[in-house]
PDB file of the backbone (N, CA, C, O) and the ligand in Angstrom, with CONECT records:
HET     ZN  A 101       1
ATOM      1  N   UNK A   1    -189.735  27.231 114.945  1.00  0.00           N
ATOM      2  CA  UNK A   1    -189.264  25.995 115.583  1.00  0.00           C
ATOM      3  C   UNK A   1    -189.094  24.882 114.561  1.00  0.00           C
ATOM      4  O   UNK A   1    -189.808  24.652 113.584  1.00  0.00           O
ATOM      5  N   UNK A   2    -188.207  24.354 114.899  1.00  0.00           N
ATOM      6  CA  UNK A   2    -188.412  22.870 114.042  1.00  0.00           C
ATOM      7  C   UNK A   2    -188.824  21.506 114.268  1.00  0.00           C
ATOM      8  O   UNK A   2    -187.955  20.845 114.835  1.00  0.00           O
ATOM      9  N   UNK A   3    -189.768  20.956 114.026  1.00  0.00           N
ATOM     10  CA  UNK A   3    -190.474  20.036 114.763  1.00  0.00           C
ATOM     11  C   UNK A   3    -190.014  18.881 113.521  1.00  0.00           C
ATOM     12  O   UNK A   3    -190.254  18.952 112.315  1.00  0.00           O
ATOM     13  N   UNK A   4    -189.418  18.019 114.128  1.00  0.00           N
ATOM     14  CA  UNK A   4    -189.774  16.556 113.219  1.00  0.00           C
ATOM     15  C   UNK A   4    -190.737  16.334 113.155  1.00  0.00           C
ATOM     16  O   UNK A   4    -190.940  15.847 112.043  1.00  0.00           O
ATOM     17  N   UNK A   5    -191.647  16.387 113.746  1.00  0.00           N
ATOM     18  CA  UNK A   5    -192.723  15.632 114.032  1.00  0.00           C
ATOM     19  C   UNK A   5    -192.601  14.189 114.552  1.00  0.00           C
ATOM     20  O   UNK A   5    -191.622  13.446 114.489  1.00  0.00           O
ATOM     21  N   UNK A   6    -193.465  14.026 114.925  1.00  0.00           N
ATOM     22  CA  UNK A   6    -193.431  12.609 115.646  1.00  0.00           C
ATOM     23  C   UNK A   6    -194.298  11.757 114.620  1.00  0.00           C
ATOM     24  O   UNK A   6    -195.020  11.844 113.627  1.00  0.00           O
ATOM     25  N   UNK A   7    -193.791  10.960 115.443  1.00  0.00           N
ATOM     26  CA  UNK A   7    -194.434   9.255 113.956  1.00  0.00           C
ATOM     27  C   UNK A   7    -195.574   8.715 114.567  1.00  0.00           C
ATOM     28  O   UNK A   7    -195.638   7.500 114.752  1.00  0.00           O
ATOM     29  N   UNK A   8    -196.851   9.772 115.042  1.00  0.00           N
ATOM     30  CA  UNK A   8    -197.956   9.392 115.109  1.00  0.00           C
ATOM     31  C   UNK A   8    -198.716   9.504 114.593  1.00  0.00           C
ATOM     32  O   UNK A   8    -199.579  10.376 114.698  1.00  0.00           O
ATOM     33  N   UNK A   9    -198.618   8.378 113.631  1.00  0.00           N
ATOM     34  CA  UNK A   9    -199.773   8.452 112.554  1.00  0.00           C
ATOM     35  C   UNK A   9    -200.858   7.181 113.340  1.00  0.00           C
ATOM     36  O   UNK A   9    -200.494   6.243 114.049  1.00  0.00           O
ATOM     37  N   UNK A  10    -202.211   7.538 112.937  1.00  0.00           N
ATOM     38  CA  UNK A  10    -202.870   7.008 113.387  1.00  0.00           C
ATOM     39  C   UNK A  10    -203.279   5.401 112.438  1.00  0.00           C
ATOM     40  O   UNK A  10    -203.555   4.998 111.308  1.00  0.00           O
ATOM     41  N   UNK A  11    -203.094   4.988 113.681  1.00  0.00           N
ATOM     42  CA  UNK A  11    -203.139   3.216 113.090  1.00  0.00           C
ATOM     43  C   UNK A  11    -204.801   2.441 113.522  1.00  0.00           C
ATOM     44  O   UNK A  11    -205.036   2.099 114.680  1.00  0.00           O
ATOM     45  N   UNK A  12    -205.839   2.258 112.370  1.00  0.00           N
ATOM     46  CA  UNK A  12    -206.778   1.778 112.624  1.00  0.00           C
ATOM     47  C   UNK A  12    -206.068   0.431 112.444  1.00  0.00           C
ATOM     48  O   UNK A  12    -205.134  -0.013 111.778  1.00  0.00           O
ATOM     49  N   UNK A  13    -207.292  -0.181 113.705  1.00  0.00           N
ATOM     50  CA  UNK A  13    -207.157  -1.796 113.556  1.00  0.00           C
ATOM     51  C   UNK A  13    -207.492  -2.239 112.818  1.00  0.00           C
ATOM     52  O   UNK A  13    -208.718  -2.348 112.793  1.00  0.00           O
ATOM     53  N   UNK A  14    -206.584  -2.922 111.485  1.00  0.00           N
ATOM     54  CA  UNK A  14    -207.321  -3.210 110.309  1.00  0.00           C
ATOM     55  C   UNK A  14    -207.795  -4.599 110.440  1.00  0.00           C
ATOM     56  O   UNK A  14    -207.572  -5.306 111.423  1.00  0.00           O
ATOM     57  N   UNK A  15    -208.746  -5.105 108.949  1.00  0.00           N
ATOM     58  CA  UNK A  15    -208.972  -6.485 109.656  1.00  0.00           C
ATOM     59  C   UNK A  15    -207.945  -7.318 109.182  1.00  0.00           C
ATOM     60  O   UNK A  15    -208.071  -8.403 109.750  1.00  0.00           O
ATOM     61  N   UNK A  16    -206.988  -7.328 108.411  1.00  0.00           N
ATOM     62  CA  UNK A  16    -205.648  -8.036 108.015  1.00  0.00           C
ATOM     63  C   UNK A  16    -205.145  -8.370 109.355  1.00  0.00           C
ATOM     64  O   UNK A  16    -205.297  -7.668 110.355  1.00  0.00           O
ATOM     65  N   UNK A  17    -204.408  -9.728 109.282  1.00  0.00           N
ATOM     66  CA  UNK A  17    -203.933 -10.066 111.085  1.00  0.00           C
ATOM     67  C   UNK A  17    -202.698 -10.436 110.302  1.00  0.00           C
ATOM     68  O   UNK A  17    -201.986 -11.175 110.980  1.00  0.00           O
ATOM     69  N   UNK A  18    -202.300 -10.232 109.353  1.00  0.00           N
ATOM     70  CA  UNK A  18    -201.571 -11.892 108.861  1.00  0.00           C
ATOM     71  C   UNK A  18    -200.207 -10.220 108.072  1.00  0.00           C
ATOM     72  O   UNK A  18    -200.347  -9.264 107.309  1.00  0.00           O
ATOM     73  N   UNK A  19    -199.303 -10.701 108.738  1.00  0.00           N
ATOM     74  CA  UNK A  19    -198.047  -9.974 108.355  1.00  0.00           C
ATOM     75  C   UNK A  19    -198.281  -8.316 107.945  1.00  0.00           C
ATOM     76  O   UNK A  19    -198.306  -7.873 106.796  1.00  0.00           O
ATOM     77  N   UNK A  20    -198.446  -7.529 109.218  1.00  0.00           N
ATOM     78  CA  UNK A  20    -198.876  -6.417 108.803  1.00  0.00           C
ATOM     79  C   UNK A  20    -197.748  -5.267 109.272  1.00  0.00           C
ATOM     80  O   UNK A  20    -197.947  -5.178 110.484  1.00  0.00           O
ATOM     81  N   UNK A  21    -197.048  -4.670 109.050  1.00  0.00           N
ATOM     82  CA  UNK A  21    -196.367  -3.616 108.988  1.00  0.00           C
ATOM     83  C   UNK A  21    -196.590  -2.413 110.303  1.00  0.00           C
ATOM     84  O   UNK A  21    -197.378  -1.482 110.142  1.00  0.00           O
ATOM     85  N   UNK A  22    -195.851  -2.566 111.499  1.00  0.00           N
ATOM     86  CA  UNK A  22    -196.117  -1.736 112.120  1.00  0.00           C
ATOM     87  C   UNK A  22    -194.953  -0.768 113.597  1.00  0.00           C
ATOM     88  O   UNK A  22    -193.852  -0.321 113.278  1.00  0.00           O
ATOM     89  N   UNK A  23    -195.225  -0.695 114.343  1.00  0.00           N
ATOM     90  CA  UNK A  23    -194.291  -0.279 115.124  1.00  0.00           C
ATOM     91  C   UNK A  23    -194.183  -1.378 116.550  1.00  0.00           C
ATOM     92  O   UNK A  23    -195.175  -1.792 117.151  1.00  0.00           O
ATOM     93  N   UNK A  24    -192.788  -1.709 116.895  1.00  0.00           N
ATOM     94  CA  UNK A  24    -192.781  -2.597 117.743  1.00  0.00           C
ATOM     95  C   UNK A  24    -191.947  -2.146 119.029  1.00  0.00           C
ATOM     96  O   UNK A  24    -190.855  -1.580 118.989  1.00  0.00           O
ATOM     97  N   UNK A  25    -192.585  -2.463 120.057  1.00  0.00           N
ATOM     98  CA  UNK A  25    -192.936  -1.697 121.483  1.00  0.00           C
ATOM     99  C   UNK A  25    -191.226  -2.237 122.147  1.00  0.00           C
ATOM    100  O   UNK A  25    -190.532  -1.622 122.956  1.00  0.00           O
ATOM    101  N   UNK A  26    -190.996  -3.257 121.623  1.00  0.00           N
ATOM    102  CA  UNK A  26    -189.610  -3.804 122.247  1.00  0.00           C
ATOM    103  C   UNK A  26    -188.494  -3.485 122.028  1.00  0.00           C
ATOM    104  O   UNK A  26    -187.672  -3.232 122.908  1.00  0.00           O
ATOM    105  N   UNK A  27    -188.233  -3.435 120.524  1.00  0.00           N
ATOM    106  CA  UNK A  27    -186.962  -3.053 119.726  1.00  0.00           C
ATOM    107  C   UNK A  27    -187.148  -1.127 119.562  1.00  0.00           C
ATOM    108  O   UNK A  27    -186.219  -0.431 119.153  1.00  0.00           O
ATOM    109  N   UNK A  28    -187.990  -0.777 119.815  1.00  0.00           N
ATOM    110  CA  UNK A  28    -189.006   0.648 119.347  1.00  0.00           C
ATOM    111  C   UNK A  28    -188.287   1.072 117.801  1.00  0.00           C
ATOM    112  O   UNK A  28    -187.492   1.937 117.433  1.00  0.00           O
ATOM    113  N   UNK A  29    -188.863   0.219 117.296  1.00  0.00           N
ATOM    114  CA  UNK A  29    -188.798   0.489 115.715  1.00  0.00           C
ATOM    115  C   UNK A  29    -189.682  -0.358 115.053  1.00  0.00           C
ATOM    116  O   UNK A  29    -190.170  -1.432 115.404  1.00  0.00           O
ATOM    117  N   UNK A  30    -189.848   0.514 113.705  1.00  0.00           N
ATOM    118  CA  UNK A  30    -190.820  -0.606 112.968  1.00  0.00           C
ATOM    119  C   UNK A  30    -190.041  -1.634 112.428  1.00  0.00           C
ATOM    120  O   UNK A  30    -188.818  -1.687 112.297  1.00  0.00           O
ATOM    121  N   UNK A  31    -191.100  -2.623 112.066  1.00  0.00           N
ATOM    122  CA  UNK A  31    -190.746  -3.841 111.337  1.00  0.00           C
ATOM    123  C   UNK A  31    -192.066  -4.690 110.908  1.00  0.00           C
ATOM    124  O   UNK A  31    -193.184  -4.587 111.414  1.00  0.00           O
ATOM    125  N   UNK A  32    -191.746  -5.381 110.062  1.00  0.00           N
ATOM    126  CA  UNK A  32    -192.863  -6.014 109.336  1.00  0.00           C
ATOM    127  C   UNK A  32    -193.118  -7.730 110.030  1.00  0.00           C
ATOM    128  O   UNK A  32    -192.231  -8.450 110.490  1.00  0.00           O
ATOM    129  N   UNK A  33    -194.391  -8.007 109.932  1.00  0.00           N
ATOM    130  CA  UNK A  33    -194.812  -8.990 110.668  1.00  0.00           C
ATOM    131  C   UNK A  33    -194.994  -8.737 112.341  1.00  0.00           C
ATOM    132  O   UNK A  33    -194.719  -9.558 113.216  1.00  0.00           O
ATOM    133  N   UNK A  34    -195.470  -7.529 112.511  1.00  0.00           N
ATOM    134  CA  UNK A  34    -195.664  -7.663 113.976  1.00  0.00           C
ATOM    135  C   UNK A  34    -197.159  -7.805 114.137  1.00  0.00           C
ATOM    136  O   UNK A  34    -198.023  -7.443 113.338  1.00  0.00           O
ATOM    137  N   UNK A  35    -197.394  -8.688 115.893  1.00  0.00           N
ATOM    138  CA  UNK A  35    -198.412  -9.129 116.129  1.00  0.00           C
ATOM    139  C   UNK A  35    -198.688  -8.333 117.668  1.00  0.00           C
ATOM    140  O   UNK A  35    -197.842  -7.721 118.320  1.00  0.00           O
ATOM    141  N   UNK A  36    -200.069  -8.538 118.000  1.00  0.00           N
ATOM    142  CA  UNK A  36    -200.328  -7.402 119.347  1.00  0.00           C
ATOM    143  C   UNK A  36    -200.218  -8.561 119.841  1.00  0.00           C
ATOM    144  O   UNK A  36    -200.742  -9.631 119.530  1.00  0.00           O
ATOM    145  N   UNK A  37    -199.217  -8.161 120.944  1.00  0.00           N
ATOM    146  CA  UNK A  37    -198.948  -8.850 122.256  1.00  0.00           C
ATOM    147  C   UNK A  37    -199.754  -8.805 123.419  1.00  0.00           C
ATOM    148  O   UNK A  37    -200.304  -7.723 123.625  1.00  0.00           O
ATOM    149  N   UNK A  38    -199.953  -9.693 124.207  1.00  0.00           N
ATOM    150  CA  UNK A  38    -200.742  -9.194 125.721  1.00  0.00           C
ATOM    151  C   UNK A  38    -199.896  -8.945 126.578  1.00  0.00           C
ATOM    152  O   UNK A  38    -198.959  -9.716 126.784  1.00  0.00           O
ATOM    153  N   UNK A  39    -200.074  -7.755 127.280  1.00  0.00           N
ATOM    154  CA  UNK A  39    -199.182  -7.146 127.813  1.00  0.00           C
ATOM    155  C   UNK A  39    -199.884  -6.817 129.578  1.00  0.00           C
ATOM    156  O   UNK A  39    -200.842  -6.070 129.778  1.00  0.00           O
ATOM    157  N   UNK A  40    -199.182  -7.520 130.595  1.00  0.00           N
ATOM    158  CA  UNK A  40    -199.918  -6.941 131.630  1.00  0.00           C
ATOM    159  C   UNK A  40    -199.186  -5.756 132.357  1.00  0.00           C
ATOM    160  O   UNK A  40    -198.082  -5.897 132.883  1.00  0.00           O
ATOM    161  N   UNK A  41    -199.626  -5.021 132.348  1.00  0.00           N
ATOM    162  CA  UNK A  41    -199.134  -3.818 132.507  1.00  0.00           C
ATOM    163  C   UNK A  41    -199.352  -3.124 134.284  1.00  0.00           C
ATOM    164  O   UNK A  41    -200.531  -2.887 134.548  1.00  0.00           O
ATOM    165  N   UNK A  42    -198.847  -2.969 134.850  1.00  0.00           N
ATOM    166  CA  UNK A  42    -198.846  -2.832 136.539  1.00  0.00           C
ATOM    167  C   UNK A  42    -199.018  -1.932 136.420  1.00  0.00           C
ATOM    168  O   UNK A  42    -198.532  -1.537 135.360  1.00  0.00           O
ATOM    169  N   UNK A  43    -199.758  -0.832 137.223  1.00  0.00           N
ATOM    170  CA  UNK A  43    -199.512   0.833 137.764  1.00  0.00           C
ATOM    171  C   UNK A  43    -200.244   1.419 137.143  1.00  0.00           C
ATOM    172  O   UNK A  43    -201.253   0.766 136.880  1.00  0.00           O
ATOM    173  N   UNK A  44    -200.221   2.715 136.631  1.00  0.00           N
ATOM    174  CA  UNK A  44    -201.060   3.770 136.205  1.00  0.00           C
ATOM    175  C   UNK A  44    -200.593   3.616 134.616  1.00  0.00           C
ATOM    176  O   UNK A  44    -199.508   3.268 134.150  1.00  0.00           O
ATOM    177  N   UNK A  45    -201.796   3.996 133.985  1.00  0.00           N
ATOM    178  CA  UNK A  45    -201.602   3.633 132.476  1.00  0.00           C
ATOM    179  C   UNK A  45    -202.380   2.671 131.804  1.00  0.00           C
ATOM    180  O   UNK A  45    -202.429   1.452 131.967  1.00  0.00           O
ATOM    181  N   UNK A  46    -203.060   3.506 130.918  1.00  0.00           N
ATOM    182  CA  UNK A  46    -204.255   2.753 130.033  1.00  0.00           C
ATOM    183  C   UNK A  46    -203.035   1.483 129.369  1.00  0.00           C
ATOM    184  O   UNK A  46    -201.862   1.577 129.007  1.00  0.00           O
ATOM    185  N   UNK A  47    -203.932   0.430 129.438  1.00  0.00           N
ATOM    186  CA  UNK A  47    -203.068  -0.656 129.095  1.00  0.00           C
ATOM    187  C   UNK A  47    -202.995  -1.243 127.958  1.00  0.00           C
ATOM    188  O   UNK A  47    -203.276  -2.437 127.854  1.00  0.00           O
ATOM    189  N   UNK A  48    -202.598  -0.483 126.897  1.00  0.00           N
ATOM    190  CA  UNK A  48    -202.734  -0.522 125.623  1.00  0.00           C
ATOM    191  C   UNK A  48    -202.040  -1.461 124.745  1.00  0.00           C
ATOM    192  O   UNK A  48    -200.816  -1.582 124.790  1.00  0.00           O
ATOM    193  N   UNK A  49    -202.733  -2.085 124.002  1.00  0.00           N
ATOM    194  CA  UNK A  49    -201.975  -3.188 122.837  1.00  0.00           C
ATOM    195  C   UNK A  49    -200.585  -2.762 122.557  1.00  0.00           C
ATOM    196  O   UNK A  49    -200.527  -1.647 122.038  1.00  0.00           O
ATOM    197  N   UNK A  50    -199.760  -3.188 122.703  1.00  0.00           N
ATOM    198  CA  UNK A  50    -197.917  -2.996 122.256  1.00  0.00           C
ATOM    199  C   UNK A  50    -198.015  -4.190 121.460  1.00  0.00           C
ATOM    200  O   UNK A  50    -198.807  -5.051 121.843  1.00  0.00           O
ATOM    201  N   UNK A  51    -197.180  -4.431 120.168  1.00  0.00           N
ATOM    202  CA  UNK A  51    -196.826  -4.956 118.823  1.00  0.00           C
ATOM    203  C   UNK A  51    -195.526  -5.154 119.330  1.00  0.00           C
ATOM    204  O   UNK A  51    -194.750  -4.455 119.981  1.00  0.00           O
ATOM    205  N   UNK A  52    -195.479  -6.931 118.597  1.00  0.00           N
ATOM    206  CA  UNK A  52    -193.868  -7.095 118.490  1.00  0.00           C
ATOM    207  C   UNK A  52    -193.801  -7.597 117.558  1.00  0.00           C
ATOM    208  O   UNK A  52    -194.676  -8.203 116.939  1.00  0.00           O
ATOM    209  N   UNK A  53    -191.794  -7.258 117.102  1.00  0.00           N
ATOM    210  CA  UNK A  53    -191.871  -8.313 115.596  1.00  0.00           C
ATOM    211  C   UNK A  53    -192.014  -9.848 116.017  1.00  0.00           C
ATOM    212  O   UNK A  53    -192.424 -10.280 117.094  1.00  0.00           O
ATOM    213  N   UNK A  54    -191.587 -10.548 114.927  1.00  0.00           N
ATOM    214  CA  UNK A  54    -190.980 -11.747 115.479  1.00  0.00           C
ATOM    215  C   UNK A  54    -190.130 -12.020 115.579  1.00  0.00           C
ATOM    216  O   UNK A  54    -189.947 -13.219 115.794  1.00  0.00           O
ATOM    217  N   UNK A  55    -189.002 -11.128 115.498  1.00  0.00           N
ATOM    218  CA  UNK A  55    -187.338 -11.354 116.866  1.00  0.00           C
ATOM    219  C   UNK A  55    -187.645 -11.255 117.772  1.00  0.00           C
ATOM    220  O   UNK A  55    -187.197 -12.068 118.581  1.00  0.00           O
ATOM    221  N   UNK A  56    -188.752 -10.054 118.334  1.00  0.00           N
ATOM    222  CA  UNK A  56    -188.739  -9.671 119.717  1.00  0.00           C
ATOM    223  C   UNK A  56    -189.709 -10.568 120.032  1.00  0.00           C
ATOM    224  O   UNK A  56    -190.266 -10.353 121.109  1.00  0.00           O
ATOM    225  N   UNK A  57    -190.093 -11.555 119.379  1.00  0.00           N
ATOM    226  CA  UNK A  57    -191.140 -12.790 120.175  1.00  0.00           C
ATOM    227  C   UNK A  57    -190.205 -13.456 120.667  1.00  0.00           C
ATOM    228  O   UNK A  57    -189.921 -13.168 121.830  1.00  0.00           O
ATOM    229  N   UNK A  58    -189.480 -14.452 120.058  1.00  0.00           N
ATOM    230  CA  UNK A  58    -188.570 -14.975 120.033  1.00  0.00           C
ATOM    231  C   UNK A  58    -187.571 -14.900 121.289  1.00  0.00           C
ATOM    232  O   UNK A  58    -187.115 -15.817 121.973  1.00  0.00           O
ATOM    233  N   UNK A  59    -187.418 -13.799 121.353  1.00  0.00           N
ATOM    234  CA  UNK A  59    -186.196 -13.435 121.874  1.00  0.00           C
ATOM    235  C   UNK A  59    -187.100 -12.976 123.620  1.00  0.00           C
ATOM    236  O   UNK A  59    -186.597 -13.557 124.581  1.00  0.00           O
ATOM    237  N   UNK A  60    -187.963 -12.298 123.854  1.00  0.00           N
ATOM    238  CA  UNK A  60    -188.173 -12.718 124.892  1.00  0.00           C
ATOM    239  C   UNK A  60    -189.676 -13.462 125.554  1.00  0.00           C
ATOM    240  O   UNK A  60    -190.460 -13.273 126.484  1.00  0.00           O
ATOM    241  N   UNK A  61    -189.495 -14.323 124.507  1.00  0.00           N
ATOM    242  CA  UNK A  61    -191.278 -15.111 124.818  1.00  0.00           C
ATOM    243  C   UNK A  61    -191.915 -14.518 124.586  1.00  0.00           C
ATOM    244  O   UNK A  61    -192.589 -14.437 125.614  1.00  0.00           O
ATOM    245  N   UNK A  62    -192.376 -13.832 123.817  1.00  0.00           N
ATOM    246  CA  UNK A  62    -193.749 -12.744 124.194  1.00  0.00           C
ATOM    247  C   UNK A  62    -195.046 -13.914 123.265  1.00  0.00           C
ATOM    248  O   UNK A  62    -194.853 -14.560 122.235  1.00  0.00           O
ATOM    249  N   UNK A  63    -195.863 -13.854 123.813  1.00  0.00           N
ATOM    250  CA  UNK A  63    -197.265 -14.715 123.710  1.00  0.00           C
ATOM    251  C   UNK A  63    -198.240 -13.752 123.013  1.00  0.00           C
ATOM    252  O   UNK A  63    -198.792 -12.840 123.629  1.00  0.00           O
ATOM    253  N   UNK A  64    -198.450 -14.017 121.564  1.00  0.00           N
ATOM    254  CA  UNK A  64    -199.197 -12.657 120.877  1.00  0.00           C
ATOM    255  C   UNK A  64    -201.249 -12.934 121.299  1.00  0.00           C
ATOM    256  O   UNK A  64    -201.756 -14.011 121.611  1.00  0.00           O
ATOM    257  N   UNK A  65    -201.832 -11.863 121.182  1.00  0.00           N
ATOM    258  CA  UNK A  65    -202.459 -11.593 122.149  1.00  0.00           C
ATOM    259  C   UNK A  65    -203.690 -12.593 121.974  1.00  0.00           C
ATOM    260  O   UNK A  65    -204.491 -12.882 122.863  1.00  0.00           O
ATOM    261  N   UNK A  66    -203.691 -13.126 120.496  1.00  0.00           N
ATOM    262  CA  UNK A  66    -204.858 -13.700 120.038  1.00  0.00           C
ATOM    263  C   UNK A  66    -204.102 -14.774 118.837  1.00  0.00           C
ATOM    264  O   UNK A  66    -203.138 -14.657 118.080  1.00  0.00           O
ATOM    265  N   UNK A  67    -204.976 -15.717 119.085  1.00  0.00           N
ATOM    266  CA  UNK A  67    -204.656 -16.805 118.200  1.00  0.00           C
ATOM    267  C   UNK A  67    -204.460 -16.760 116.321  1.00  0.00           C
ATOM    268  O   UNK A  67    -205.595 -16.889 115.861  1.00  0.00           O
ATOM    269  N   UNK A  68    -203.816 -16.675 115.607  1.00  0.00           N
ATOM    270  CA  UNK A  68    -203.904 -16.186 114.325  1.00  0.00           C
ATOM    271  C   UNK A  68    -203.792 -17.635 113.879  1.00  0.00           C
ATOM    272  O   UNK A  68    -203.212 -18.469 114.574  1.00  0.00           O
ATOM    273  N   UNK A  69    -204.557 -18.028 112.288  1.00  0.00           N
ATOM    274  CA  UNK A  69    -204.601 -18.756 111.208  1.00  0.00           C
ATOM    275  C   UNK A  69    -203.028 -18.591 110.632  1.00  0.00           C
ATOM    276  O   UNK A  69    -202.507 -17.701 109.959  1.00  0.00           O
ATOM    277  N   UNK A  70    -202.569 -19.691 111.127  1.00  0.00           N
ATOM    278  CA  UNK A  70    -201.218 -19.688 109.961  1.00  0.00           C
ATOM    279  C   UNK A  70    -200.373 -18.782 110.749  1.00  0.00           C
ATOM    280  O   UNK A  70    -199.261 -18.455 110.333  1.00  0.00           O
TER     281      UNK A  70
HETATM  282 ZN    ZN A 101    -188.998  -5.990 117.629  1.00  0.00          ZN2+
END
């Protein structure tokens, strides 16, 4: 078989907050400077931190989940 594999690499929460490189839940691609968004999530489904850049803040309000320095 041929498997791409999937792009789950495992992402510890590092303690860097400040412009960190990751995958963003809106555009579903990576990009740099994304922040965890709060996300309320309706229905069935662990309600897990989703990352946006900052176009996809921008572009549809998104309110990142915790207050950052700078
Ligand atoms: Zn984005």
């Amino acid at each position: 078989m041929t498997g791409t594999g999937q792009p789950d690499s495992g992402s510890n929460p590092g303690q860097r907050q400040t412009s960190r490189f990751g995958y963003c839940s809106w555009h579903q691609g990576h990009s740099s400077g994304v922040r965890l968004i709060s996300v309320q999530e309706q229905g069935s489904g662990p309600g897990g931190g989703q990352y946006a850049c900052h176009s996809c803040r921008v572009a549809y309000d998104l309110v990142p989940f915790a207050k950052e320095p700078r």
